[in-house]
Structures are given as structure tokens and as C-alpha cells.
C-alpha distance (Angstrom), angle and dihedral (degrees) to the residues before:
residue distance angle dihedral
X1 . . .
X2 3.45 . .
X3 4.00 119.5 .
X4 4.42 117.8 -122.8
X5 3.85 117.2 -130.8
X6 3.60 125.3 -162.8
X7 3.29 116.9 -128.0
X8 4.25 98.0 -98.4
X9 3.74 79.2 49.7
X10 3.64 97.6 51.8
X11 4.02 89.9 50.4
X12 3.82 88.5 55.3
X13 3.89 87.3 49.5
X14 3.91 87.7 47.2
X15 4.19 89.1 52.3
X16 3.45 86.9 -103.7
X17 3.94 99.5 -61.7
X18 3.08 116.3 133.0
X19 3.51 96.7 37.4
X20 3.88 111.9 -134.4
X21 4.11 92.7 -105.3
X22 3.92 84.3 60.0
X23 4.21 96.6 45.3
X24 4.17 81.6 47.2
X25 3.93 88.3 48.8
X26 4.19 82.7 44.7
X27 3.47 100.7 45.9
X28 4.97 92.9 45.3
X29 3.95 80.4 51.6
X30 3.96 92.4 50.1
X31 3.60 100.7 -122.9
X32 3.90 96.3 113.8
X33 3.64 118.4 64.2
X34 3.52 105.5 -123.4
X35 3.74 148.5 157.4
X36 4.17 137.6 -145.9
X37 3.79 112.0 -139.6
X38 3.50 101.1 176.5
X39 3.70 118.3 -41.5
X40 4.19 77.2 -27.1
X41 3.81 118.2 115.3
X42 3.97 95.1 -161.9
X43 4.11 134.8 157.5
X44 3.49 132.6 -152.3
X45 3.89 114.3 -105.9
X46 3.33 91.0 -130.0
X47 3.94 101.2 57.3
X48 3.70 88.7 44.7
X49 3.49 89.9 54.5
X50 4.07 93.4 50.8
X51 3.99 85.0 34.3
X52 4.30 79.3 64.5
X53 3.73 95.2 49.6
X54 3.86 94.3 49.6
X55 3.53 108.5 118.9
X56 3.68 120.1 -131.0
X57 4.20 137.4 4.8
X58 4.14 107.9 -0.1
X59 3.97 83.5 -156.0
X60 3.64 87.8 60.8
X61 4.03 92.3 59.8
X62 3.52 117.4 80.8
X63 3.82 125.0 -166.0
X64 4.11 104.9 -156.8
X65 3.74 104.2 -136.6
X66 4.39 99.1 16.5
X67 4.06 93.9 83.8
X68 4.11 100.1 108.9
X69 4.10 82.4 -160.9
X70 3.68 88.4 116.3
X71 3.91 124.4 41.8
X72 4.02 119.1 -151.0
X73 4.17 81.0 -114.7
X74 3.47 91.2 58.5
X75 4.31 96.6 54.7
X76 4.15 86.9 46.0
X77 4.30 85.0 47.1
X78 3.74 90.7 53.6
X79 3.74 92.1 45.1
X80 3.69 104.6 49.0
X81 4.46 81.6 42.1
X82 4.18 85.0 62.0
């Protein structure tokens, strides 16, 4: 089973580049592949790892379902508004 990092963790596991504001900035945009657990913004050791070894622009992935743009408050907001 693979272990979860927060996002100051993950930095530390990166050597410290990308700083954890950038990964943060990475993972609202949707290019990170991470995972709220609680009020937790974590990743899975594992798909940071193979995040590291992707070859080319990290802005040009895009994990369907990671970006943190929209909260689940914001979808019930926007309902209850229509």
C-alpha cells in the first residue's frame, strides 16, 4: 500500500523543488494528482514518484477529477442559486 504525503511533505520528498506553495498551485490547476482527506490535501507516494519521472511540461498533464478549482460547497451553492 502506498503511503499519502501532504504537500510540505511531498516538497521534502521532491528535495525541496517544487516548493509546497508551487505543488498547492499544481495540484488547484489539476496537474498534480492529488486527494482531500479531510481538510488534508495529500498524494500518494507512489504517483508523486511517477508524477517525477513524467517526461516533459507538468502543466501539460491533466488529472480529470484532482483540480481542487471547484469545492463540493461550491456545486451545492450553484444548485440551490438555480
Amino acid at each position: 500500500m502506498s503511503q499519502f504525503l501532504t504537500m510540505p511533505e511531498a516538497a521534502v520528498h521532491c528535495g525541496g523543488v517544487p516548493s509546497p506553495e508551487t505543488l498547492y498551485r499544481l495540484a488547484r490547476e489539476g496537474h498534480l494528482p492529488v486527494r482531500r482527506i479531510g481538510r488534508r490535501l495529500v498524494i500518494s507516494e507512489r504517483l508523486l514518484d511517477e508524477w517525477i519521472d513524467s517526461v516533459g511540461d507538468v502543466r501539460a498533464t491533466e488529472y480529470p477529477g484532482a483540480s481542487l478549482k471547484e469545492r463540493p460547497t461550491d456545486f451545492l451553492k450553484r444548485e440551490q442559486a438555480s
